[in-house]
C-alpha positions in Angstrom: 64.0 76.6 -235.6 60.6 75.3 -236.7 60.4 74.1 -240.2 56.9 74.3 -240.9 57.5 71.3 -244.1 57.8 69.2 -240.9 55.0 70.0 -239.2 52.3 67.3 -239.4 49.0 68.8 -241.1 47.1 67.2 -238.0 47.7 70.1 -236.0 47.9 72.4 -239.1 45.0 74.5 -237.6 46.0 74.3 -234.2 49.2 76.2 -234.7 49.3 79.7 -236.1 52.5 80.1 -238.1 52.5 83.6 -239.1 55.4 86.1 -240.1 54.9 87.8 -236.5 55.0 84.7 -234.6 58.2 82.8 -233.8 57.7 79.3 -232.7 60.7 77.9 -230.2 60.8 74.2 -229.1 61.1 74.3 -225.7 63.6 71.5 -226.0 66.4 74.2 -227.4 66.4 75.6 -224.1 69.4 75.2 -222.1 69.1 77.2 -219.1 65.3 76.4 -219.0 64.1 72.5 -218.3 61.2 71.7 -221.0 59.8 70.0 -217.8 59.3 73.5 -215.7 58.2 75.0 -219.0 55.4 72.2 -219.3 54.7 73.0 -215.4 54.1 76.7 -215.8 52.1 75.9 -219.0 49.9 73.4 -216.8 49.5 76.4 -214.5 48.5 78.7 -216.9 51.2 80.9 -216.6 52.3 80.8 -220.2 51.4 79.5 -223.4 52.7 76.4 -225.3 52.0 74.2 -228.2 53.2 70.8 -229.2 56.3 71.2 -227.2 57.0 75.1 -229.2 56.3 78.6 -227.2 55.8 81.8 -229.1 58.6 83.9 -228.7 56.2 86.6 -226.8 55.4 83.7 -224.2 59.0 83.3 -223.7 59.6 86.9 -222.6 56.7 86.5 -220.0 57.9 82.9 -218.9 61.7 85.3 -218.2 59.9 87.8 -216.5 58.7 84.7 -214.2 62.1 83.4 -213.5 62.9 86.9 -212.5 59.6 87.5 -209.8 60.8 84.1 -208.3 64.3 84.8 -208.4 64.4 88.0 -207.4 61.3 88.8 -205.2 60.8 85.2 -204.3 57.2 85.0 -205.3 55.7 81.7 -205.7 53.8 80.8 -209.3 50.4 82.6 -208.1 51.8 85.2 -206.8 54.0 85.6 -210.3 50.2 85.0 -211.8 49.2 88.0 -210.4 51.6 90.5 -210.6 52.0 89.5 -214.7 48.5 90.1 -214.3 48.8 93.8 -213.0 51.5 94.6 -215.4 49.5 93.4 -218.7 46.7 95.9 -217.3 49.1 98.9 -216.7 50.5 98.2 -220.4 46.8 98.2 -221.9 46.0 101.1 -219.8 49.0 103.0 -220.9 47.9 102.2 -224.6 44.7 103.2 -224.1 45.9 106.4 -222.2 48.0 107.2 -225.6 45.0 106.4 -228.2 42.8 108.7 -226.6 45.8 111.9 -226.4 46.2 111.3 -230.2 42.3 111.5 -230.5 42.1 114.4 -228.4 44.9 116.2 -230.1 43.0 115.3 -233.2 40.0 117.1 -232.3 41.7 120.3 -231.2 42.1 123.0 -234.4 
């Protein structure tokens, strides 16, 4: 786990280490090469930071696995359909704020 008494104050700013933020070195990994990880980050398909990914970023760099593994999409195509779903997830948030406003306004 990231001890944050060993983490040089060069990149003190660069890194956010709040409570809701779990940092994993990517190194820890057993079923996931740090290489591929570094690949997908090059790509822009996830997020990583001096060799750590928040643990948010590693659900999204599973659900990539899975889009390759299981519908056999290649990276861009994985791009785009993480794309889609992060759009449905904000719409369907959105879609719930404005219910509680409109159940607000009804007496």
């Amino acid at each position: 786990m990231f001890n944050k008494k060993n983490y040089p104050q060069i990149y003190r700013y660069s890194l956010t280490l709040d409570k809701e933020a779990d940092w994993l070195n990517i190194d820890t990994f057993a079923e996931i090469h740090p290489e591929l990880i570094e690949i997908l980050a090059d790509l822009g398909l996830i997020e990583i930071r001096q060799g750590y990914i928040k643990k948010d970023e590693l659900f999204r760099l599973y659900k990539i696995l899975r889009l390759r593994e299981c519908l056999g999409l290649n990276y861009t195509g994985c791009a785009v359909v993480l794309d889609l779903l992060d759009r449905i997830e904000d719409m369907r948030a959105e879609i719930e704020r404005l219910k509680k406003l409109m159940q607000g306004h009804q007496i």
